[in-house]
ROSETI-195372 format. One record per residue (C-alpha): residue in three letters; residue number from 1; x, y, z. Coordinates in steps of 0.05 Angstrom, whole numbers. Last residue first. Example, Ala and Ser with C-alpha at 12.3 -4.5 7.8 and 13.67 -1.06 7.14 Angstrom:
BEGIN
+-----+-----+--------+--------+--------+
:  aa :   i :     px :     py :     pz :
+-----+-----+--------+--------+--------+
: SER :   2 :    273 :    -21 :    143 :
: ALA :   1 :    246 :    -90 :    156 :
+-----+-----+--------+--------+--------+
! end
This chain:
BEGIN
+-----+-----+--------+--------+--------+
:  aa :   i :     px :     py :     pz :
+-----+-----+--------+--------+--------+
: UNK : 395 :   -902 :  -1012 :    469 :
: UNK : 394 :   -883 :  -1075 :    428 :
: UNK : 393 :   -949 :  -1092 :    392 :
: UNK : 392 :   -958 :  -1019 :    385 :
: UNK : 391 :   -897 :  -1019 :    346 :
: UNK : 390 :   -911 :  -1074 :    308 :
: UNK : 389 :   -981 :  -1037 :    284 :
: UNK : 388 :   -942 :   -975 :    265 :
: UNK : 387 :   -896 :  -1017 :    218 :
: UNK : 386 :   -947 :  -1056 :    183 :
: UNK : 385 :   -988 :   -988 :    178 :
: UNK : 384 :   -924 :   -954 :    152 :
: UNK : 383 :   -918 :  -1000 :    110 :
: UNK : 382 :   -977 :  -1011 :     78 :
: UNK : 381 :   -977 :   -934 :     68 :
: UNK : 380 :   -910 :   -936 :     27 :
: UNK : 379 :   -948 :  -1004 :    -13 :
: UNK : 378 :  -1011 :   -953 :    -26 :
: UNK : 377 :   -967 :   -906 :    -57 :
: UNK : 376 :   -924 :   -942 :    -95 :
: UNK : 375 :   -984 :   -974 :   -131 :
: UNK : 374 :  -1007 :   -909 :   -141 :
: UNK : 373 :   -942 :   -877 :   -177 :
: UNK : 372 :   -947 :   -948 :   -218 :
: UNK : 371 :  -1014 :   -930 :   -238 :
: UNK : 370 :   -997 :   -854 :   -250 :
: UNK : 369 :   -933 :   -877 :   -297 :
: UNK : 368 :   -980 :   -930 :   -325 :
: UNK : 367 :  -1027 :   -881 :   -344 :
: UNK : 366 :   -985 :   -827 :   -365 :
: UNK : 365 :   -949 :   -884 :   -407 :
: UNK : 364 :  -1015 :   -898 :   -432 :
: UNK : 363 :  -1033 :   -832 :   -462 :
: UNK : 362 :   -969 :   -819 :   -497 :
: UNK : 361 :   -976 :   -884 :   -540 :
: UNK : 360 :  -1044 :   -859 :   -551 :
: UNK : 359 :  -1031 :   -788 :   -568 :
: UNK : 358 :   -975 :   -817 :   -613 :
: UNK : 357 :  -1017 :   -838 :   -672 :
: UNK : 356 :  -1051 :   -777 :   -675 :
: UNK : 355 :   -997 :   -742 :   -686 :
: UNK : 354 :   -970 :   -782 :   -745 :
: UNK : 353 :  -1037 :   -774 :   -777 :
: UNK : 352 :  -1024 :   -702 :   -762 :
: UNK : 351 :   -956 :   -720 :   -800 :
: UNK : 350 :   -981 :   -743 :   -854 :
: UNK : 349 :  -1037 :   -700 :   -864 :
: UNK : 348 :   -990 :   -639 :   -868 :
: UNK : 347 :   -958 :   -674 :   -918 :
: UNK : 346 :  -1013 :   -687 :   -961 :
: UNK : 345 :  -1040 :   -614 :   -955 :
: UNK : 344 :   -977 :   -593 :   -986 :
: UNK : 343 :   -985 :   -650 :  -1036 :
: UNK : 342 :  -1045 :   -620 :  -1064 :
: UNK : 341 :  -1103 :   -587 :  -1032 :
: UNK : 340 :  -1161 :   -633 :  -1037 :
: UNK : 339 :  -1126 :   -700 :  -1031 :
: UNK : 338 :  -1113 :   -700 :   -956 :
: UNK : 337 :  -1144 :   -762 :   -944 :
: UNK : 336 :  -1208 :   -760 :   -897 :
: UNK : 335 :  -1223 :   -683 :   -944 :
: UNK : 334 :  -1211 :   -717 :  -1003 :
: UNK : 333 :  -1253 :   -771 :   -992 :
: UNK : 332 :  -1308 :   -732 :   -969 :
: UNK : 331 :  -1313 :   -690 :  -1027 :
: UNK : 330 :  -1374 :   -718 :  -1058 :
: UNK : 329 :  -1409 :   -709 :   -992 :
: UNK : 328 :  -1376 :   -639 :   -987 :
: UNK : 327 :  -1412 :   -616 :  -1053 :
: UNK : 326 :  -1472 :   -643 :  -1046 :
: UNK : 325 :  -1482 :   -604 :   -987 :
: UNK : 324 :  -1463 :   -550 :  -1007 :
: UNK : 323 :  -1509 :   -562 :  -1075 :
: UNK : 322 :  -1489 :   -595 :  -1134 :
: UNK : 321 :  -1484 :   -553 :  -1199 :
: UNK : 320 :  -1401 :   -548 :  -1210 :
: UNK : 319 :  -1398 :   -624 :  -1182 :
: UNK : 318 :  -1429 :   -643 :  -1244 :
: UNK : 317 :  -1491 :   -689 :  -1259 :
: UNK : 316 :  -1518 :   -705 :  -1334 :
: UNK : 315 :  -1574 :   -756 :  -1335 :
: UNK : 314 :  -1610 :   -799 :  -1393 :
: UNK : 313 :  -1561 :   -794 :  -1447 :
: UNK : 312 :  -1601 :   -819 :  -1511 :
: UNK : 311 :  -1592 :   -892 :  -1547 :
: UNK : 310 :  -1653 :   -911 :  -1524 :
: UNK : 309 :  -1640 :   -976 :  -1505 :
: UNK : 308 :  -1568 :   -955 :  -1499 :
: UNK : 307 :  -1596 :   -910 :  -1440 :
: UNK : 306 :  -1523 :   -865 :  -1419 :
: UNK : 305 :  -1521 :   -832 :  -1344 :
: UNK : 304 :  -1460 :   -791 :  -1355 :
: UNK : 303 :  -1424 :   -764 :  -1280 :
: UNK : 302 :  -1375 :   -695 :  -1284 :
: UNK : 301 :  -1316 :   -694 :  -1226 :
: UNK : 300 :  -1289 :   -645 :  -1184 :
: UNK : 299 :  -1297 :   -684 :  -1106 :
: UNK : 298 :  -1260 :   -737 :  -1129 :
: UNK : 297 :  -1191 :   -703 :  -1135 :
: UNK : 296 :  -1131 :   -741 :  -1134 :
: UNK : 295 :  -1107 :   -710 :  -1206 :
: UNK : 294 :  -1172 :   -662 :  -1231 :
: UNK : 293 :  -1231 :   -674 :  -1278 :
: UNK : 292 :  -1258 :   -741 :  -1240 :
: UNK : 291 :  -1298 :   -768 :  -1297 :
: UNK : 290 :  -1355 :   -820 :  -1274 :
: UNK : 289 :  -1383 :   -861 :  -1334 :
: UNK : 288 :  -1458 :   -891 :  -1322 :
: UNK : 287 :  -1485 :   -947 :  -1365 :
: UNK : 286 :  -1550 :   -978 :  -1380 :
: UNK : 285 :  -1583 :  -1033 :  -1431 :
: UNK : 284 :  -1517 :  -1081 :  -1406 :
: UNK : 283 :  -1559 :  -1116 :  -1351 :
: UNK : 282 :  -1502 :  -1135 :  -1307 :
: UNK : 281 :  -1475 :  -1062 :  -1308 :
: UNK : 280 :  -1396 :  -1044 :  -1313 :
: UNK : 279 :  -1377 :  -1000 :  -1261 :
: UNK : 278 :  -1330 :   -944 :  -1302 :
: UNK : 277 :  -1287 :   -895 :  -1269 :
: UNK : 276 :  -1251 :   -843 :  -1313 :
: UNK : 275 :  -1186 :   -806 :  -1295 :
: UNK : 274 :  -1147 :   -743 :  -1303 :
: UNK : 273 :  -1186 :   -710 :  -1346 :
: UNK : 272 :  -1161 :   -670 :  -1409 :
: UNK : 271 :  -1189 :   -703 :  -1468 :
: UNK : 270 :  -1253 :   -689 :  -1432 :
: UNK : 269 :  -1306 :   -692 :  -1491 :
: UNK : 268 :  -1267 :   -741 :  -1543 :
: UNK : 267 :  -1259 :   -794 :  -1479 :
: UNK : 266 :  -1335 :   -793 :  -1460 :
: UNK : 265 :  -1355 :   -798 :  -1529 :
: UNK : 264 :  -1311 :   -859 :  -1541 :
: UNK : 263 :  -1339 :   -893 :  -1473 :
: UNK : 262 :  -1408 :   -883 :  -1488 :
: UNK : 261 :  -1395 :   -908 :  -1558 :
: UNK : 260 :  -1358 :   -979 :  -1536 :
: UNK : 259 :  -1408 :   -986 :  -1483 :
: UNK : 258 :  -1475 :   -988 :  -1528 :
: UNK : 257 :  -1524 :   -952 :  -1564 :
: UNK : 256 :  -1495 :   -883 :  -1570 :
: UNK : 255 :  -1545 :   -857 :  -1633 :
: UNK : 254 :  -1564 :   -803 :  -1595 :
: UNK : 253 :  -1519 :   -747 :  -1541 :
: UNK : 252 :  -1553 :   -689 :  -1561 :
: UNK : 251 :  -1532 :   -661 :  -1484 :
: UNK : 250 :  -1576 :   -649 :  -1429 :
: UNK : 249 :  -1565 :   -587 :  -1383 :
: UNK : 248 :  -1558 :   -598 :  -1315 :
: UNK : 247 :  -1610 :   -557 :  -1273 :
: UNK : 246 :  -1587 :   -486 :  -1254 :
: UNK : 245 :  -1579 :   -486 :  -1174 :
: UNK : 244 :  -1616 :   -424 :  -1138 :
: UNK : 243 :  -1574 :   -414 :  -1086 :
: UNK : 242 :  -1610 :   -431 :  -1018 :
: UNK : 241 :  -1550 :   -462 :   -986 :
: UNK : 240 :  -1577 :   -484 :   -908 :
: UNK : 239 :  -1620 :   -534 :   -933 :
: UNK : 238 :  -1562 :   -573 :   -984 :
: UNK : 237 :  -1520 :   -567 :   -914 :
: UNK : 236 :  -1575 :   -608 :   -874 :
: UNK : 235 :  -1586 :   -656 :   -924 :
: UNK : 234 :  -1510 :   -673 :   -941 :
: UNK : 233 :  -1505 :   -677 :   -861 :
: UNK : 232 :  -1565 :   -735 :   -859 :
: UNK : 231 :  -1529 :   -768 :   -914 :
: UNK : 230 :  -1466 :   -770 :   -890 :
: UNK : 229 :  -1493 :   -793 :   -818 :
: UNK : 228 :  -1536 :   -841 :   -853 :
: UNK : 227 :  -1482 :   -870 :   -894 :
: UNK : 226 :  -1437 :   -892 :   -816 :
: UNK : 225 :  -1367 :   -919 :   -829 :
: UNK : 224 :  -1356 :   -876 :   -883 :
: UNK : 223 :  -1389 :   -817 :   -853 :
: UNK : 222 :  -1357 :   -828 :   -792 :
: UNK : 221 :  -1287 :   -823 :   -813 :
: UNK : 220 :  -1305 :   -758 :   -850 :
: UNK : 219 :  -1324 :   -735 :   -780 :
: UNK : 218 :  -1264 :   -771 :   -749 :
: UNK : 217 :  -1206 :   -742 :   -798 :
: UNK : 216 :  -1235 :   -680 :   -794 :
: UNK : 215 :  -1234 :   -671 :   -716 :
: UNK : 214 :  -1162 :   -702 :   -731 :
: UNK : 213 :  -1150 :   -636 :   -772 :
: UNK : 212 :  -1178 :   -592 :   -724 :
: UNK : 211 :  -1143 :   -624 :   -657 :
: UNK : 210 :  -1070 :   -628 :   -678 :
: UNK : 209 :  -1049 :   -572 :   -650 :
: UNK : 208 :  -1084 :   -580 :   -589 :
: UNK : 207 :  -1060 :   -653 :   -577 :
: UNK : 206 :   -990 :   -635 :   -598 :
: UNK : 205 :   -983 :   -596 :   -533 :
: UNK : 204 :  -1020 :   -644 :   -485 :
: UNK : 203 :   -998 :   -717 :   -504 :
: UNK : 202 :   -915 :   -686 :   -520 :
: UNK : 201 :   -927 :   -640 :   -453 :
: UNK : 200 :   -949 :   -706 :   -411 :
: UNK : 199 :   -888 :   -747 :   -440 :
: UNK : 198 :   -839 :   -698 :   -425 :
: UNK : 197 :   -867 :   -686 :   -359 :
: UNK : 196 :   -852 :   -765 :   -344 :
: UNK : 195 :   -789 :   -750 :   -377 :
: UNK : 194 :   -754 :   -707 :   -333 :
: UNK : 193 :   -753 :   -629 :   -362 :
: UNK : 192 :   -704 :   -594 :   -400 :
: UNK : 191 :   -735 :   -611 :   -470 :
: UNK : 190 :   -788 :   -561 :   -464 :
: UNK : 189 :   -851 :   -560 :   -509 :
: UNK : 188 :   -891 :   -504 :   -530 :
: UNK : 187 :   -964 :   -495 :   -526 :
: UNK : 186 :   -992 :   -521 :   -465 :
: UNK : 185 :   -931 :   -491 :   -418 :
: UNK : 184 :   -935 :   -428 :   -454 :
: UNK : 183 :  -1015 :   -419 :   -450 :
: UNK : 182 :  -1011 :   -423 :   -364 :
: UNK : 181 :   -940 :   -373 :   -370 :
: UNK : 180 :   -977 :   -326 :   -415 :
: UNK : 179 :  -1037 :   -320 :   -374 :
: UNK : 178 :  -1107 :   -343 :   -390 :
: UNK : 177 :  -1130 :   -372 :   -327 :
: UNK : 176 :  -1160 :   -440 :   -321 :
: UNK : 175 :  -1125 :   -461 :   -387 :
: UNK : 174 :  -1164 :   -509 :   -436 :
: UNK : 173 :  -1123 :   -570 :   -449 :
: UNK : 172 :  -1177 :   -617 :   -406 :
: UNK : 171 :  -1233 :   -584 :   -442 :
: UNK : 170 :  -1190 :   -593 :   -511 :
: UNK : 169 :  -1182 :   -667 :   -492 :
: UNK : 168 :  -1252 :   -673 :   -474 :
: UNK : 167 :  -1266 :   -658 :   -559 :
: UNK : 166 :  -1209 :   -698 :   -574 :
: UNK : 165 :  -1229 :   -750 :   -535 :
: UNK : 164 :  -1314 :   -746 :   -561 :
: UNK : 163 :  -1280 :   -753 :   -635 :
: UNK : 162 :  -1246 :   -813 :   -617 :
: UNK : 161 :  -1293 :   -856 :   -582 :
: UNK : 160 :  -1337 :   -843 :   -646 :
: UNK : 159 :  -1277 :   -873 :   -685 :
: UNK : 158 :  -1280 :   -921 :   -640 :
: UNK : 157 :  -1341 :   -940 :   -657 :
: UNK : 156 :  -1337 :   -940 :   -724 :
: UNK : 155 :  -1270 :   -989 :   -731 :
: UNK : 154 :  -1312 :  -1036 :   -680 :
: UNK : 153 :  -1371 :  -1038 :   -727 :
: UNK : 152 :  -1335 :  -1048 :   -791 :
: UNK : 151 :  -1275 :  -1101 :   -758 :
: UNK : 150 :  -1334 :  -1149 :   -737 :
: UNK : 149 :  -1385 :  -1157 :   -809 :
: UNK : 148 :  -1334 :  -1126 :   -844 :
: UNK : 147 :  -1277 :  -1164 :   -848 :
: UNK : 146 :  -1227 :  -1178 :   -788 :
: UNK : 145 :  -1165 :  -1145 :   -830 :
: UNK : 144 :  -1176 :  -1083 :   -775 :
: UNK : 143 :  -1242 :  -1059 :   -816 :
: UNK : 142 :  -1223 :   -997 :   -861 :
: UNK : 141 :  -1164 :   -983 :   -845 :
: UNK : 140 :  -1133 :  -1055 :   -842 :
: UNK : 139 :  -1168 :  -1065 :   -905 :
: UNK : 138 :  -1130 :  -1010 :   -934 :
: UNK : 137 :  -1063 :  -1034 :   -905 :
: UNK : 136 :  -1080 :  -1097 :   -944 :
: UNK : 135 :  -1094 :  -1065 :  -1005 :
: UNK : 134 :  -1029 :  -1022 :   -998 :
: UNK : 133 :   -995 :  -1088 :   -996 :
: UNK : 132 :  -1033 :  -1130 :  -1043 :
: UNK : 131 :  -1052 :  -1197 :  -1024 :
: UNK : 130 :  -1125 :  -1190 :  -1046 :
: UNK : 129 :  -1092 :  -1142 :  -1111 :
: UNK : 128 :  -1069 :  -1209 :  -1141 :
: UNK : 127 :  -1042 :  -1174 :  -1195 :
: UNK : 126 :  -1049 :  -1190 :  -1274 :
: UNK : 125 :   -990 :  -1158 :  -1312 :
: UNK : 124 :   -979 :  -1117 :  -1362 :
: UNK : 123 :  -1044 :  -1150 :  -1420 :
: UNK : 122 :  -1027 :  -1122 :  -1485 :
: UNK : 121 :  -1087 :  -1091 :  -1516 :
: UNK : 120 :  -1043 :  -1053 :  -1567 :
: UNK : 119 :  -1070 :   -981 :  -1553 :
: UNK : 118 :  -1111 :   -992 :  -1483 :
: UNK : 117 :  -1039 :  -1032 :  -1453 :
: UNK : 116 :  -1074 :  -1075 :  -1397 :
: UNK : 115 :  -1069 :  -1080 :  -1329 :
: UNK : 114 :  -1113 :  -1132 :  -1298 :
: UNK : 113 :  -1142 :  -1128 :  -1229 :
: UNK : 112 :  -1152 :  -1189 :  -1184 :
: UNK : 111 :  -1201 :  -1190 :  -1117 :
: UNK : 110 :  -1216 :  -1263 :  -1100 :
: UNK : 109 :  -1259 :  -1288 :  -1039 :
: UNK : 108 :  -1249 :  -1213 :   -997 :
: UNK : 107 :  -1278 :  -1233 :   -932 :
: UNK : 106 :  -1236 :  -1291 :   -919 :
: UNK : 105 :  -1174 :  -1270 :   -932 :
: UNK : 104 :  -1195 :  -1205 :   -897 :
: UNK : 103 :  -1223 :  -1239 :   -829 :
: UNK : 102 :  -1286 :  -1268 :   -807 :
: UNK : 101 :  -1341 :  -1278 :   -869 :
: UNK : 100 :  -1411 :  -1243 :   -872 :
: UNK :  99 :  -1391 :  -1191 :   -909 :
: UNK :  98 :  -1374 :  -1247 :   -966 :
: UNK :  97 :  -1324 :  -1202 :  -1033 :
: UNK :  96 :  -1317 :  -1215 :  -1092 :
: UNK :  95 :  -1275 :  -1178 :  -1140 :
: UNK :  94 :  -1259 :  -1164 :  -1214 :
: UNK :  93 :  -1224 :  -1102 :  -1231 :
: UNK :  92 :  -1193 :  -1078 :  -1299 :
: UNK :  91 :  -1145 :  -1025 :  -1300 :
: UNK :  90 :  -1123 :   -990 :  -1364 :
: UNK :  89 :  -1047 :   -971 :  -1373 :
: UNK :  88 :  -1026 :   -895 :  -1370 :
: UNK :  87 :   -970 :   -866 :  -1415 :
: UNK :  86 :  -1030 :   -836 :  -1474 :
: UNK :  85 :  -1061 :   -794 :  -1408 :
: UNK :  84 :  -1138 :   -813 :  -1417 :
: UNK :  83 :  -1134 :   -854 :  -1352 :
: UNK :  82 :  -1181 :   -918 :  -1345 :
: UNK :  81 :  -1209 :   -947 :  -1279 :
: UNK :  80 :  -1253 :  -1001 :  -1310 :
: UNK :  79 :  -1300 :  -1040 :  -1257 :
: UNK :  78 :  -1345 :  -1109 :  -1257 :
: UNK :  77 :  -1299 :  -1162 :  -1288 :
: UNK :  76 :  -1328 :  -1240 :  -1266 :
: UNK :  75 :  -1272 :  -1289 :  -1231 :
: UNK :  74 :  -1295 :  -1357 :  -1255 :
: UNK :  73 :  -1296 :  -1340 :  -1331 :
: UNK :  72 :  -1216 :  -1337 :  -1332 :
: UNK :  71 :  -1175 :  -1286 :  -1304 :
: UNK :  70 :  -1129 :  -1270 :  -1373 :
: UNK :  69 :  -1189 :  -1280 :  -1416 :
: UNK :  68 :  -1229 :  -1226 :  -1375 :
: UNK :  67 :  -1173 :  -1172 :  -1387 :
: UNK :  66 :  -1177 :  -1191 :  -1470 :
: UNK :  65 :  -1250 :  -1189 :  -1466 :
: UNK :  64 :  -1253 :  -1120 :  -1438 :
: UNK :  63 :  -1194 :  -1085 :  -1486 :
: UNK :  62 :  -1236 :  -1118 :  -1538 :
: UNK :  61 :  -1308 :  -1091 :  -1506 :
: UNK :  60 :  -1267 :  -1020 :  -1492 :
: UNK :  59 :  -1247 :  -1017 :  -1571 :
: UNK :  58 :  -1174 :   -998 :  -1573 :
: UNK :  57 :  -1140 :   -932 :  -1555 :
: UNK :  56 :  -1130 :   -880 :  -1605 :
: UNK :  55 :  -1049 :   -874 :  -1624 :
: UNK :  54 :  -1043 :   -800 :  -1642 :
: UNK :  53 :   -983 :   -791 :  -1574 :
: UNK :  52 :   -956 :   -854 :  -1604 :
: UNK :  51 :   -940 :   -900 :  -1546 :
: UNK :  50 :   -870 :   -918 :  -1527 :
: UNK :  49 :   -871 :   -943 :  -1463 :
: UNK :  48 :   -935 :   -951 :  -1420 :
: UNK :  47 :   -942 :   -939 :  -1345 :
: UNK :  46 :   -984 :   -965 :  -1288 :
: UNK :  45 :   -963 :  -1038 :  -1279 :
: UNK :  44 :   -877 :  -1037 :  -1302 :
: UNK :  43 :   -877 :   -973 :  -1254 :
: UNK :  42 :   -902 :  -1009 :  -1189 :
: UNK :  41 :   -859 :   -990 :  -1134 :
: UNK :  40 :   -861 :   -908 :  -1153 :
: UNK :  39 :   -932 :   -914 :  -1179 :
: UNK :  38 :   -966 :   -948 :  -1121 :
: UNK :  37 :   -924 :   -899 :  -1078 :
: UNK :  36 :   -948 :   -833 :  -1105 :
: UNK :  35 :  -1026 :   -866 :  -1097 :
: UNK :  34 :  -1017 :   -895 :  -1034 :
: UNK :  33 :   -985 :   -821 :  -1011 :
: UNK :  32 :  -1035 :   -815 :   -956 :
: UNK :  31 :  -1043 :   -890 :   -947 :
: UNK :  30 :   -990 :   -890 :   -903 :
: UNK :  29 :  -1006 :   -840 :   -854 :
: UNK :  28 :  -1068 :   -867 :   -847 :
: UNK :  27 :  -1047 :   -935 :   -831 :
: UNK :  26 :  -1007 :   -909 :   -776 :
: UNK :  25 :  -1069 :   -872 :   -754 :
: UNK :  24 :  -1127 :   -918 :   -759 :
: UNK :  23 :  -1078 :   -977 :   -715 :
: UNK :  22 :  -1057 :   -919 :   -677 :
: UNK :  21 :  -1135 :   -906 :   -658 :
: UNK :  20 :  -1156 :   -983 :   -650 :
: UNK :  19 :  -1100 :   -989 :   -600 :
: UNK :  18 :  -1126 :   -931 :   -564 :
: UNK :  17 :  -1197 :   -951 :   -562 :
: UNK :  16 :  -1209 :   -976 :   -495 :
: UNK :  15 :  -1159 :   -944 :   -451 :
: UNK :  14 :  -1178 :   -872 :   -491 :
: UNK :  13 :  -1250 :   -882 :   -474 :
: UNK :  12 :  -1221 :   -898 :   -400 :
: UNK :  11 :  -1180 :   -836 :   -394 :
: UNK :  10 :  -1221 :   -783 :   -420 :
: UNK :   9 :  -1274 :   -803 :   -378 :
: UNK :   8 :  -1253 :   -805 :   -318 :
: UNK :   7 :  -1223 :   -741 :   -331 :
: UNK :   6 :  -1281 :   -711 :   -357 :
: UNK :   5 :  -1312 :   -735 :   -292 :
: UNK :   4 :  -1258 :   -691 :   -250 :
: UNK :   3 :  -1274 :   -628 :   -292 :
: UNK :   2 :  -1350 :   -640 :   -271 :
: UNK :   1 :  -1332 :   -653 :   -197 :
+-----+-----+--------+--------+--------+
! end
């Protein structure tokens, strides 16, 4: 009775989120190598020809104005994404966004990001990143293109649909008796056989070997879709590492009283980083730098807290001090994409992404192959009711 629930179950949660699921998946497997791509299709935007390698970059409040000038007042600047590499243009964001709205065109109200040359200030190009391809496959990720008051919600709970398949899935898989000829069949695929089997070997047997890595594409799934669940696991981990974690050193950071500074010290300390992330504040009396040490690799970075008031560095936080816990919250990211090992761990997200885009596919031709099967069924018995009735009629 209990296997035949899981069943049940198994099939219906899968009914109801299966498009959702290759939707995630397909996507997925695309914006695994977003970053690769962007730069392949979009050399003239991300790289600079003949730069001086002792060229220093320009002022970050000219570089600023200049981006700001080519959107125009309406559309307000609020990131930097800047790359100390002297090939590497500087990428200034502005974008709006209503959560309240009903689809992406609607949800995102303008979204532009301006490419600028940091050592002459020439502005590349200005891109209308709303329309974007891999912005739009993004947004199809993250909330279906319905925005995020109706695509958020239904993208999390099928993601939670998800992770309770996989986990029935591997209950269904699990062999009643473990012999070799039982663990063959659900771990190797034969060609041989009609395609209906076909079908139910390519659901079963890539299933289980694609079951950890999908298991990690739901959890970190979840903790986008859900910050209490990320939070509550950061807690619990940070409790189970009792390590006694040295408290960040402050720097003698004075005299930086303002964005242009900040930014200069920032650049002269990690010559070497890959990347720096800047959210420009409202207020201008307080700024925070974020500098991801390693290519495609959030989850290294070092985080300045700068007071221009003051003119001191108020906070210092490293990924080489946080806790467990800490530490796989800020590597979350890498861990839903793939970043964390390299392009070897890319490709083997790609194609579990792959994977997990056929299980659905697979799962409904079972089920309309047992519908149909059903259907046939009940029309034989018709028959042979209709048929038996007649000849009674007759006798």
């Amino acid at each position: 009775m209990l296997y035949k629930g899981i069943i049940w179950l198994h099939k219906w949660l899968g009914i109801i989120s299966g498009v959702v699921v290759f939707i995630l998946s397909v996507t997925g497997c695309v914006y695994v190598f977003q970053d690769e791509l962007k730069l392949a299709v979009y050399p003239e935007r991300y790289y600079i020809e003949n730069t001086e390698s002792t060229q220093e970059p320009l002022a970050v409040s000219v570089l600023l104005n200049k981006a700001q000038r080519a959107l125009g007042s309406e559309q307000k600047i609020t990131r930097l994404d800047l790359f100390p590499d002297k090939n590497r243009t500087w990428i200034f964001r502005a974008a709006k966004t209503n959560e309240q709205a009903f689809g992406h065109w609607n949800y995102q109200e303008y979204y532009k990001r301006v490419f600028v040359n940091p050592y002459s200030g020439e502005v590349q190009a200005v891109e209308n990143t709303k329309y974007e391809f891999f912005q739009v496959v993004l947004q199809l990720h993250l909330n279906l293109l319905l925005g995020k008051k109706i695509g958020h919600p239904i993208v999390g709970i099928s993601t939670i649909l998800f992770t309770v398949l996989l986990l029935s899935g591997i209950v269904l898989w699990w062999p009643k008796q473990w012999k070799w000829y039982n663990l063959k069949k659900r771990l190797t695929l034969s060609f041989s056989v009609n395609w209906k089997r076909l079908i139910y070997d390519l659901h079963n047997v890539l299933g289980f070997y694609a079951l950890w890595i999908a298991l990690l594409f739901a959890i970190t799934g979840l903790a986008f879709a859900y910050p209490g669940f990320k939070k509550s696991y950061v807690s619990i981990f940070n409790a189970v590492d009792n390590r006694t974690i040295a408290s960040n050193q402050q720097e003698p950071s004075t005299n930086i009283f303002n964005l242009d500074d900040a930014l200069s010290y920032t650049l002269a300390k990690h010559v070497q980083a890959d990347m720096m992330s800047l959210r420009l504040k409202p207020s201008g009396d307080k700024q925070d730098i974020q500098v991801r040490l390693q290519k495609d690799q959030t989850g290294k970075f070092v985080w300045y807290y700068f007071n221009f008031t003051d003119g001191v560095l108020d906070d210092l936080k490293s990924s080489e001090t946080n806790r467990l816990g800490d530490q796989m919250g800020a590597m979350n990211y890498d861990l839903h994409v793939g970043n964390f090992g390299g392009r070897g761990t890319k490709i083997l997200y790609f194609l579990m992404s792959l994977i997990c885009a056929s299980l659905p596919v697979s799962g409904y031709l079972m089920w309309m192959n047992k519908s149909r099967k059903k259907k046939r069924r009940s029309r034989s018995i018709i028959r042979r009711w209709a048929a038996a009735k007649a000849f009674t009629r007759i006798k």
